[in-house]
C-alpha positions as CSV (number, residue, x, y, z in Angstrom):
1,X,-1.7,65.7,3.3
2,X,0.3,69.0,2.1
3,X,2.0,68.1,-0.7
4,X,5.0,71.0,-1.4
5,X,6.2,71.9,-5.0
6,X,10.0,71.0,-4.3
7,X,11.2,72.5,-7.8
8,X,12.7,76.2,-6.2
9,X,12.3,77.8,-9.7
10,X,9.4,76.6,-11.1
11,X,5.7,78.0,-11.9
12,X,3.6,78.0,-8.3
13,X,1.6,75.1,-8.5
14,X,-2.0,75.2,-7.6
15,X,-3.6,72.0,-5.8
16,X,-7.3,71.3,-5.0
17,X,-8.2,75.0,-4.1
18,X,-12.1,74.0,-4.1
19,X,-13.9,71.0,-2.7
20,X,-13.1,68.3,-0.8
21,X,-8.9,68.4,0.5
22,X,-7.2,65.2,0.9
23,X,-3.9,67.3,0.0
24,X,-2.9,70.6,-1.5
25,X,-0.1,73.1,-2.1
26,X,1.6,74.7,0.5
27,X,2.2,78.5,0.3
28,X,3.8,80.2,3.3
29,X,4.0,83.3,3.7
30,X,6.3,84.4,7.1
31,X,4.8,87.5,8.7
32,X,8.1,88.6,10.3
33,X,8.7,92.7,12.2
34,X,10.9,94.9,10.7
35,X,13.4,96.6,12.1
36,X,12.4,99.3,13.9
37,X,14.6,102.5,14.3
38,X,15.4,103.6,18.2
39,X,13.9,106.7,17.5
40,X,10.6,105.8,16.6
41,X,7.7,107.1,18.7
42,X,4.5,105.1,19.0
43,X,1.2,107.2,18.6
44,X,-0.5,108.0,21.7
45,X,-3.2,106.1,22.0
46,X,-6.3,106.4,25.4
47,X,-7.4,103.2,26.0
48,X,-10.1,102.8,28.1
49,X,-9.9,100.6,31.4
50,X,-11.8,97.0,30.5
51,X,-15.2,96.7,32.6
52,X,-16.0,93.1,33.6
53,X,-19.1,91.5,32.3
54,X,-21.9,91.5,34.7
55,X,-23.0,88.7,37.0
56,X,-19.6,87.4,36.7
57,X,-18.3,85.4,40.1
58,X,-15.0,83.7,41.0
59,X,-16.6,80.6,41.1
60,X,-17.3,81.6,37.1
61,X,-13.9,82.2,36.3
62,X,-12.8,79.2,38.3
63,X,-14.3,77.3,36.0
64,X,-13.4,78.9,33.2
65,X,-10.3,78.6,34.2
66,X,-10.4,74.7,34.8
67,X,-11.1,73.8,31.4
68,X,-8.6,76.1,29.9
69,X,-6.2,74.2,32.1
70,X,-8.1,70.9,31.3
71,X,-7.5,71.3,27.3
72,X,-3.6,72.3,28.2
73,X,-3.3,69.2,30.1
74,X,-5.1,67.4,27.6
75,X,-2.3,69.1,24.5
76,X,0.3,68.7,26.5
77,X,-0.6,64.8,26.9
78,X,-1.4,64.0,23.4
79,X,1.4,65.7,21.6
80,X,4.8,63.5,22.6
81,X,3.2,60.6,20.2
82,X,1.6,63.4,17.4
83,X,4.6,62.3,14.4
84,X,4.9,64.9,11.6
85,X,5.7,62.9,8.3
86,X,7.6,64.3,5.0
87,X,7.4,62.3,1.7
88,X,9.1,62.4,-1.6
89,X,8.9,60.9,-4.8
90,X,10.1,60.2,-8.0
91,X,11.9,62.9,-10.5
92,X,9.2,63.7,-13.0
93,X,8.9,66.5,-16.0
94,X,6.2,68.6,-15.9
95,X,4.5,69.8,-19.2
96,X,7.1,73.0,-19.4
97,X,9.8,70.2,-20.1
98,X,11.2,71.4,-16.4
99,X,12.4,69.0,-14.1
100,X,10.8,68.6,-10.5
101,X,10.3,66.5,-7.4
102,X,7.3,65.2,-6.1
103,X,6.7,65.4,-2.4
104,X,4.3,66.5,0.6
105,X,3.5,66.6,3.9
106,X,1.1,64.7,6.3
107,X,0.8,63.8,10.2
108,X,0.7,60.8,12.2
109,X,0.6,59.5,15.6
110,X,2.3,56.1,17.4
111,X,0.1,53.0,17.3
112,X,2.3,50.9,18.9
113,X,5.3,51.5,21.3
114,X,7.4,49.1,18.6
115,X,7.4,51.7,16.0
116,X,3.9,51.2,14.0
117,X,2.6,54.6,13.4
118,X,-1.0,55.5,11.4
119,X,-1.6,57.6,9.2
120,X,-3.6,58.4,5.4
121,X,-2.3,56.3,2.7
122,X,-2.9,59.6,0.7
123,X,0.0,60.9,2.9
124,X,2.3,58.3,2.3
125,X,1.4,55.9,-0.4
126,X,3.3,55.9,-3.4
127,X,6.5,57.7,-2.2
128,X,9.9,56.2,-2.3
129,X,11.1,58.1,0.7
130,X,8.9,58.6,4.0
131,X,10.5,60.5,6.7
132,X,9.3,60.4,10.0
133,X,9.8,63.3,12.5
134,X,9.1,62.4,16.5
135,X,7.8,65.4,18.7
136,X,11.5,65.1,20.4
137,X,13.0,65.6,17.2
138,X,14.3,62.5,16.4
139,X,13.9,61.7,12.6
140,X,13.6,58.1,10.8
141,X,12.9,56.7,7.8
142,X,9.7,54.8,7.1
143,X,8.0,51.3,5.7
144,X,4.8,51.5,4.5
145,X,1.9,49.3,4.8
146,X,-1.1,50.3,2.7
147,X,-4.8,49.6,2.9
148,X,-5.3,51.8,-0.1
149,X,-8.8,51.5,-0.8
150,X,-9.8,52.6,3.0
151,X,-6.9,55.6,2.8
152,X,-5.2,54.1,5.9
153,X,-1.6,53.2,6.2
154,X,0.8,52.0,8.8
155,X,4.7,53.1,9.0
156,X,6.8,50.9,10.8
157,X,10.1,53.1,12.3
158,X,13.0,51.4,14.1
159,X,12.1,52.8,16.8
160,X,11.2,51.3,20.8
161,X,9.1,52.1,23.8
162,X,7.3,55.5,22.2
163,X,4.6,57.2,23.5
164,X,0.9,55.9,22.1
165,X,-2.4,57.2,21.9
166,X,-5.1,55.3,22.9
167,X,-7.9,54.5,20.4
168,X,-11.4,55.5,22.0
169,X,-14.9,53.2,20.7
170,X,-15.7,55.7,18.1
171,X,-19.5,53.9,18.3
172,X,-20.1,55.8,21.6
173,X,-18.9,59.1,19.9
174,X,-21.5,61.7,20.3
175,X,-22.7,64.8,18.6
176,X,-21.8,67.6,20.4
177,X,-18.8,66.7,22.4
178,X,-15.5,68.3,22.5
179,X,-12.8,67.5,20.4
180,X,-8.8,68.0,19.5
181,X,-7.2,67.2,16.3
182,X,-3.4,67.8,16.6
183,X,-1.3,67.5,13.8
184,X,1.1,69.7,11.2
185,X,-0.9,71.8,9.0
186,X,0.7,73.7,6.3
187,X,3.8,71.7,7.9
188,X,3.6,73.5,11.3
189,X,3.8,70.3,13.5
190,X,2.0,70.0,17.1
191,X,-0.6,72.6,16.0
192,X,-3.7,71.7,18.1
193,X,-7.2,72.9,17.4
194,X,-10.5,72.2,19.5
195,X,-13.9,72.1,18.0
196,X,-17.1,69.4,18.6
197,X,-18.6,66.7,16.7
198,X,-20.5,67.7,14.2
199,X,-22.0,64.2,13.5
200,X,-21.1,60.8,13.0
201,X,-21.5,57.9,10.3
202,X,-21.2,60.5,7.6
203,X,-20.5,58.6,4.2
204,X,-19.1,60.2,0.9
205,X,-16.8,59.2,-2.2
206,X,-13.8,61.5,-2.6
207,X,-11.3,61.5,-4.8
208,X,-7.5,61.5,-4.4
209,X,-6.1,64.3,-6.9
210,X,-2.9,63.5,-6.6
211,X,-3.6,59.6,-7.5
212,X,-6.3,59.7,-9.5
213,X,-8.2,57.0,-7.0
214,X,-11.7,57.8,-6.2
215,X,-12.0,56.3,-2.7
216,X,-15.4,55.4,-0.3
217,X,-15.9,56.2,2.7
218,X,-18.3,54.8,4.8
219,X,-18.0,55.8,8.6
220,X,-16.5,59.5,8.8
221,X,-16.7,61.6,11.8
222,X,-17.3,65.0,11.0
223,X,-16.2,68.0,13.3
224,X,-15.7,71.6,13.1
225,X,-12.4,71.8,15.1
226,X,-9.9,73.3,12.2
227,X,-8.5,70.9,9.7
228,X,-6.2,72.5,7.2
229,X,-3.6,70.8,4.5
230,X,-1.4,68.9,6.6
231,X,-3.1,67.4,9.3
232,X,-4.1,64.4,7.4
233,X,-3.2,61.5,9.4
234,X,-3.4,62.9,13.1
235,X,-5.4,62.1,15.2
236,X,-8.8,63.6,16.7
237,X,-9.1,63.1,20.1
238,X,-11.3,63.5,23.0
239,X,-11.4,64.9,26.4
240,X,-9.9,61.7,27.6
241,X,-7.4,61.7,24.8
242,X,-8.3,58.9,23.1
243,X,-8.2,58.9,19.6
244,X,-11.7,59.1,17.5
245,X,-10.7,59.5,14.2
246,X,-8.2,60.1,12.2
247,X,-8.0,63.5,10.4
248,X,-8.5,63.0,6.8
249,X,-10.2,65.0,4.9
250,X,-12.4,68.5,4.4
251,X,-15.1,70.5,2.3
252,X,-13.9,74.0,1.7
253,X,-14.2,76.4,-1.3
254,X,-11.0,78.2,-0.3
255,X,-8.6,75.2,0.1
256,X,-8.8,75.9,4.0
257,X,-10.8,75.2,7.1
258,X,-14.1,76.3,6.9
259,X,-15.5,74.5,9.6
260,X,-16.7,70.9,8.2
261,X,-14.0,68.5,8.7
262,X,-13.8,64.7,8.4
263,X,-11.8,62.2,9.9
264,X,-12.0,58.1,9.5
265,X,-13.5,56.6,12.8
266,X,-11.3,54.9,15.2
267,X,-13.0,51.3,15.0
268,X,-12.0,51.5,11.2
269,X,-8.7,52.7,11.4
270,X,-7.5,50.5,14.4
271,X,-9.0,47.6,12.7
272,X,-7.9,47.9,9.4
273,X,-4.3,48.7,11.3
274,X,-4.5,45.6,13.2
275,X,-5.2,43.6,9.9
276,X,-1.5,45.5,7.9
277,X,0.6,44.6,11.2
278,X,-0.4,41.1,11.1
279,X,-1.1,40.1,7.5
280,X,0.6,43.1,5.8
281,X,-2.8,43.5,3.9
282,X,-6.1,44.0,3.7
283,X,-8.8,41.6,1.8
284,X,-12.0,41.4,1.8
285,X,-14.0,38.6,1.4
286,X,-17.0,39.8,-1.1
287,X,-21.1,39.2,0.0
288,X,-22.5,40.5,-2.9
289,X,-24.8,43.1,-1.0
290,X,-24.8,46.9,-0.5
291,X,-26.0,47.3,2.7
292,X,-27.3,50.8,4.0
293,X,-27.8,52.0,7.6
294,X,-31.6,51.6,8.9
295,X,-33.7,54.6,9.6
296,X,-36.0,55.2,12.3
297,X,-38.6,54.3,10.1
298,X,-37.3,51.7,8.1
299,X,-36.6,49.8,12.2
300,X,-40.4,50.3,13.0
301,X,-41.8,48.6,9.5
302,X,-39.4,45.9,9.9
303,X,-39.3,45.5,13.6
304,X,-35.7,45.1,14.0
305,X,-33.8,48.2,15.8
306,X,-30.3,47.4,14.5
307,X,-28.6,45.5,11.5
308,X,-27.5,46.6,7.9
309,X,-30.2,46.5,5.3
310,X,-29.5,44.9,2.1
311,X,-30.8,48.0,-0.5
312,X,-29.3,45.8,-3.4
313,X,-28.6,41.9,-4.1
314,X,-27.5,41.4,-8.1
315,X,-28.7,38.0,-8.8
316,X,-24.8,36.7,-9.5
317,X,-23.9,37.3,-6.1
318,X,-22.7,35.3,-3.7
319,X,-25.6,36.6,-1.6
320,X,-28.6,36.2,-3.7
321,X,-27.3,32.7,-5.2
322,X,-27.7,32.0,-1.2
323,X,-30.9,33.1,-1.2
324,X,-30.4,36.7,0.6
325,X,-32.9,39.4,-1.1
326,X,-33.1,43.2,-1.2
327,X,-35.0,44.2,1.9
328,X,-33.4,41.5,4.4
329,X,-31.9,43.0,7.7
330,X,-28.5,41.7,7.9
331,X,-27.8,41.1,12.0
332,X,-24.9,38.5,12.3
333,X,-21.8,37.2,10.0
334,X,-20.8,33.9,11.8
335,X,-20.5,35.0,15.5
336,X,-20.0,39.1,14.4
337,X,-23.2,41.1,15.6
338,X,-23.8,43.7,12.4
339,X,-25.4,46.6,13.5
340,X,-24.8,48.8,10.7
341,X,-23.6,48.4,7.6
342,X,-20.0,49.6,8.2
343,X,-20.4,46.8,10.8
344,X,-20.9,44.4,7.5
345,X,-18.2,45.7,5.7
346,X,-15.8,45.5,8.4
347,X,-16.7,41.5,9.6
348,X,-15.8,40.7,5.9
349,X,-12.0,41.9,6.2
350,X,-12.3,39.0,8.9
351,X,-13.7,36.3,6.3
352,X,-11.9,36.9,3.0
353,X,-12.5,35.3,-0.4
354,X,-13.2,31.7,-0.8
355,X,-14.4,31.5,3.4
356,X,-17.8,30.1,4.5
357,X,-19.9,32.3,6.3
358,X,-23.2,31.8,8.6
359,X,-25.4,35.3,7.8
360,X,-28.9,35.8,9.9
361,X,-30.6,38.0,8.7
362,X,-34.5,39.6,9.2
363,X,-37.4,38.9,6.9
364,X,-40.8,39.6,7.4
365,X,-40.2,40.3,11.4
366,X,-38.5,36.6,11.1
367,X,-34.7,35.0,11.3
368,X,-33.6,33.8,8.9
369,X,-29.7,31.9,8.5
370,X,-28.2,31.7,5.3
371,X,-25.0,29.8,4.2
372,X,-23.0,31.8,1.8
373,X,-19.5,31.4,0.1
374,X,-17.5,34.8,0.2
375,X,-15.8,35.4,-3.4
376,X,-12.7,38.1,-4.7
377,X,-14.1,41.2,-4.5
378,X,-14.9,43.2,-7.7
379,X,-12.3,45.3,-9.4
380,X,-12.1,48.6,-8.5
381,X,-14.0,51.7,-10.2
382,X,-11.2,53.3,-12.9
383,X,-11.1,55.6,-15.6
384,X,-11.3,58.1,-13.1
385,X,-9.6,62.0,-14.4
386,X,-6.8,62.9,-12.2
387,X,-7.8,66.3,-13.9
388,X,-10.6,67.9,-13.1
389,X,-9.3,70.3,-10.2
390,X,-12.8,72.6,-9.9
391,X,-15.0,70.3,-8.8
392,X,-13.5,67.3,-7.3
393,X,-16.0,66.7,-4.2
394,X,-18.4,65.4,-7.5
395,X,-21.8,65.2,-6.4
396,X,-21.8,69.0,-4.8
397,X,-21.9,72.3,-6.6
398,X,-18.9,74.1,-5.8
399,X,-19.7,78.4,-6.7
400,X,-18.0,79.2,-10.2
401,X,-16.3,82.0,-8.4
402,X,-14.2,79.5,-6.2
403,X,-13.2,76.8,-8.9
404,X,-10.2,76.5,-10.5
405,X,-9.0,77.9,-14.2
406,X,-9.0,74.6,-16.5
407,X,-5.2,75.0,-17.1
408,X,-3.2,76.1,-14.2
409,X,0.7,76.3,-14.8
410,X,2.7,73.1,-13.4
411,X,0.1,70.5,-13.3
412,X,1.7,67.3,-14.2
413,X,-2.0,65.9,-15.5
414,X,-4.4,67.9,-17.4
415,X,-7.2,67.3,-18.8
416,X,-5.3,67.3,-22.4
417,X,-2.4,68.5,-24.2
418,X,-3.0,69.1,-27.3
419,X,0.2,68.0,-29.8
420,X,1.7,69.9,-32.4
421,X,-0.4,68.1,-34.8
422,X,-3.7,68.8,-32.5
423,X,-4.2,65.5,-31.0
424,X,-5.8,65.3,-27.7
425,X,-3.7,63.6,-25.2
426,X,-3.1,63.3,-21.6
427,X,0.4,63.6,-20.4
428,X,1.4,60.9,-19.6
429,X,0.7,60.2,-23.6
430,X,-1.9,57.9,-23.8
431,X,-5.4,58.5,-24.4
432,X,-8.5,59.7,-22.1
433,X,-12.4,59.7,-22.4
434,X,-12.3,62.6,-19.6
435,X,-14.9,61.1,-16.8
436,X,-15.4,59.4,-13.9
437,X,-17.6,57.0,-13.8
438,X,-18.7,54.0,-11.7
439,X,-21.2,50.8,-11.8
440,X,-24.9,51.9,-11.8
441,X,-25.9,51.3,-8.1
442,X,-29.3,51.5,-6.4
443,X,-28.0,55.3,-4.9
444,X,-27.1,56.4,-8.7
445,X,-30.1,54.9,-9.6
446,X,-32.1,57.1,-7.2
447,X,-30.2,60.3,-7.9
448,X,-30.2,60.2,-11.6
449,X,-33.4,58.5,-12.5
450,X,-32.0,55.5,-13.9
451,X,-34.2,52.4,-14.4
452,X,-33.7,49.1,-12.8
453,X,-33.6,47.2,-15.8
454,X,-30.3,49.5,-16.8
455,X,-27.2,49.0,-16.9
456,X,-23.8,50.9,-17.7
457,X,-20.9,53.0,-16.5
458,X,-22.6,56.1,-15.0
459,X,-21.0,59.7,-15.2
460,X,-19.8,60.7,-11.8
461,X,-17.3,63.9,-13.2
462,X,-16.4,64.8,-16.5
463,X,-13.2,66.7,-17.2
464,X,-13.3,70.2,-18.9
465,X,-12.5,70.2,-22.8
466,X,-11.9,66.4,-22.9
467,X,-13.7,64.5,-25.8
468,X,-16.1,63.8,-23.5
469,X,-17.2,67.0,-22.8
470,X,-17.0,67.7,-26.6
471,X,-19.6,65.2,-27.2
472,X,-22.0,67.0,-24.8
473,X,-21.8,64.0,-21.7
474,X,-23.0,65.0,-18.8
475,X,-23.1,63.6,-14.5
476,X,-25.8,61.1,-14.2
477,X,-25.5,59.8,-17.6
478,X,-25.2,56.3,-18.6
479,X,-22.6,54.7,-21.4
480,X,-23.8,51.9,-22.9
481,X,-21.2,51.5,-25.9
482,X,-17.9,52.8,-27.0
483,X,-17.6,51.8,-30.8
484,X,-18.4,48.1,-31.0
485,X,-18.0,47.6,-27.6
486,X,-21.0,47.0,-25.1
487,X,-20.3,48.8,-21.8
488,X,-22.6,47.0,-18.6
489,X,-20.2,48.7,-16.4
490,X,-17.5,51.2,-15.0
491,X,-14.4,48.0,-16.1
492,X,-16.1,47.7,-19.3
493,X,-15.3,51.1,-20.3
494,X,-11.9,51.3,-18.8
495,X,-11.2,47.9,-20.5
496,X,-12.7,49.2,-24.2
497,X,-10.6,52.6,-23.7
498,X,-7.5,50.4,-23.5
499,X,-7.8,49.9,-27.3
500,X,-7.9,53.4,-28.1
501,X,-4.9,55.3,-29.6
502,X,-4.5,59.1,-30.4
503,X,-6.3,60.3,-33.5
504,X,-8.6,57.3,-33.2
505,X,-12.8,58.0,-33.7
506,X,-15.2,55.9,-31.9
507,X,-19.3,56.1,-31.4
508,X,-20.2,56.7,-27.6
509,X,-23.9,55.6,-27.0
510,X,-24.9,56.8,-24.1
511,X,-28.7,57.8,-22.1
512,X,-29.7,60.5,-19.8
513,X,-32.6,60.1,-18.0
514,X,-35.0,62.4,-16.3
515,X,-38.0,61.7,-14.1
516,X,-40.6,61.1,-16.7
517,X,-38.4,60.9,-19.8
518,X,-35.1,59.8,-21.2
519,X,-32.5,60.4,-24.1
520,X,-30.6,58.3,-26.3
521,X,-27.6,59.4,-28.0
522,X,-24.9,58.2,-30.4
523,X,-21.9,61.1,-30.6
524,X,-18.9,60.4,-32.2
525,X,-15.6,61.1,-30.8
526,X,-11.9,61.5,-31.7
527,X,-9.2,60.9,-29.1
């Protein structure tokens, strides 16, 4: 997404200069010619006549020549159904008391002849008005349909037989191949770029700065064909053109291209658009697992070659109460093969909460089948800052020299604002802790040395200046208590900062932990 500052007289805003974009500012700058009096004399200049490269044939340059024509052909195809896409939002008041408009870009592409387009729901979640352009020009408004914790969306446009894109099996995607995203960067619609794979099943938690939501990702595509601000939501194709992924996402310390792109695979996105179109939803039924990919290794010890192992199983869940146990190989949901564990994840938007499902699994080199009841998934991770702009990509170090200053001009949200009468405050006036923090899991368990017998809300990000940074947290460590209050996990917190008001002091107990040691602290705070 490029979201655009659409107050003309107000402070330039900066967004998300460092890490990973979902979205940022756009700034353009038109490189126009001046004009040029009749008059004017050019410098002579000796050029020397080009030599050919050696060992070069006609049957070279025919070929050459081929694919040049072949990626025209291929632009030329996947364009007419490439949809650029303006937003806009509410009114709001920025911290300057001036009044501005909230709004962006993003791209798209037709799903459907009937109208259904996909796209990010970080393009076009949350707006009130969703505008969307067709490559002939035509422009109509949009309906949204969000699957917002998988950042897909589908718009439905009163609109008949439209060009589509094909969606390719992104499982037979390979490293190395060619690839095309097309979309509008820095709103200049049907810009193409060609690049390769990079590699596939790349999984990462990034967060949404303009939301505040802290999204997962499990099965991203990563290429190095340019992805700037803007192109969220197109489409990257293939030699065929068939869509493999939808453009979403990139890791750059200058806010632009820098060669590693992401997009959301093709399986996911045209499932999880088939699902909106026909239920308007998404819901997933919950296991109780978290399920990891197998490695080379881990398919020799075990002797299976495919299948989602189950790296954790907390004894309340549905899983384990069925008798499922950290270290089975998860091959089948009912009659759904599960070859990896995106495969898992995605059978369960299939069987919801409350449905009955058949799971084989491997144990010990045998099969075993299991009976388990799928429940309401758990709430999702909060408390998350929608304020830390230097380092949003969390778990990388992003070089000092490329983050942002703490308080940039225009933000709506920063870290705090500090009243007339001192009080820290975000604000939208209530009160923040300042992190980011989610449920200790078996991977935050192996990153920050936390015990298994542990529990808590563990420090993903911490905002600068906030009273959590004032009381010396850190990422990787663990609260355990806020006040009174005993935290077990990331809603605990969230639900025990609800309580808090400004000026109000409160005890944060919290650990750290380190590979042959740990700390225990009790800081107090004021909010």
């Amino acid at each position: 997404m490029n979201p655009t500052n659409l107050f003309p007289k107000g402070p330039l805003v900066w967004v998300l200069a460092a890490g990973v974009l979902i979205g940022a500012g756009t700034a353009s700058t038109v490189i126009g010619q001046r004009n040029q009096s009749s008059t004017y004399k050019s410098p002579y200049v000796t050029v020397d006549q080009p030599k050919l490269v050696r060992n070069t044939t006609s049957e070279n340059r025919d070929m050459v020549r081929e694919l040049d024509e072949s990626f025209a052909n291929l632009a030329d195809a996947v364009k007419p159904a490439v949809v650029h896409i303006r937003v806009k939002g509410k009114q709001t008041t920025n911290m300057f008391g001036q009044s501005q408009e909230v709004g962006g870009e993003g791209s798209g592409f037709v799903f459907r002849p009937d109208g259904y387009i996909i796209t990010n729901d970080h393009v076009v979640g949350g707006f009130e008005d969703v505008n969307v352009i067709l490559y002939d020009g035509r422009e109509f408004p949009g309906k949204v349909i969000r699957a917002e914790d998988s950042d897909i969306a589908v718009v439905k446009i009163d609109a008949k037989d439209l060009p589509t894109l094909r969606m390719a099996n992104s499982n037979m995607v390979r490293t190395g191949e060619f690839a095309m995203a097309i979309g509008a960067p820095f709103g200049l619609d049907n810009t193409v770029t060609v690049g390769h794979i990079s590699a596939t099943q790349r999984t990462n938690q990034i967060p949404d700065p303009s939301s505040g939501v802290r999204r997962m990702y499990w099965d991203l595509i990563q290429t190095d064909a340019p992805i700037n601000m803007g192109n969220s939501g197109g489409p990257l194709v293939n030699i065929d053109g068939e869509v493999v992924g939808i453009n979403t996402a990139i890791f750059s310390p200058t806010g632009t291209s820098g060669g590693i792109g992401f997009a959301i695979s093709s399986n996911q996105a045209k499932l999880l658009a088939e699902t909106l179109i026909e239920k308007g939803k998404v819901t997933r039924g919950y296991l109780g697992v978290a399920p990891e990919n197998l490695k080379i290794y881990q398919q020799k010890e075990l002797g299976v070659e495919k299948g989602a192992l189950v790296e954790e199983a907390p004894n309340d869940g549905p899983a384990a109460m069925a008798g499922i146990k950290k270290g089975d190989v998860i091959v089948r949901i009912n009659s759904v093969p599960v070859e990896s564990q995106v495969d898992l994840r995605n059978a369960m938007i299939k069987y919801g909460p409350g449905s009955k499902v058949e799971v084989e699994v491997v144990r010990d080199k045998e099969h075993k089948t299991f009976n388990v009841t799928a429940k309401e998934p758990p709430a999702p991770v909060v408390q998350v800052p929608r304020t830390n702009k230097s380092n949003p990509f969390g778990d990388l170090d992003i070089p000092k020299e490329f983050q942002l200053p703490e308080d940039v001009p225009g933000f709506k949200d920063l870290p705090r604002v500090n009243t007339p009468d001192g009080t820290p405050r975000n604000s939208e006036g209530g009160v923040k802790l300042g992190v980011s923090v989610e449920d200790v899991s078996t991977t935050a368990r192996s990153q920050y040395n936390i015990p298994s017998d542990k529990s808590g809300a563990v420090v993903t990000m911490v905002a600068p200046k906030s009273p959590a940074a004032e009381a010396g947290i850190k990422q990787g460590d663990v609260i355990v208590g806020l006040g009174a209050t005993k935290i077990e996990s990331a809603r605990d917190l969230a639900n025990a900062m609800k309580s808090m008001k400004a000026g109000d002091s409160a005890s944060i107990h919290f650990y750290r932990y380190s590979e042959n040691s740990s700390m225990e602290q009790k800081i107090d705070v004021r909010f």
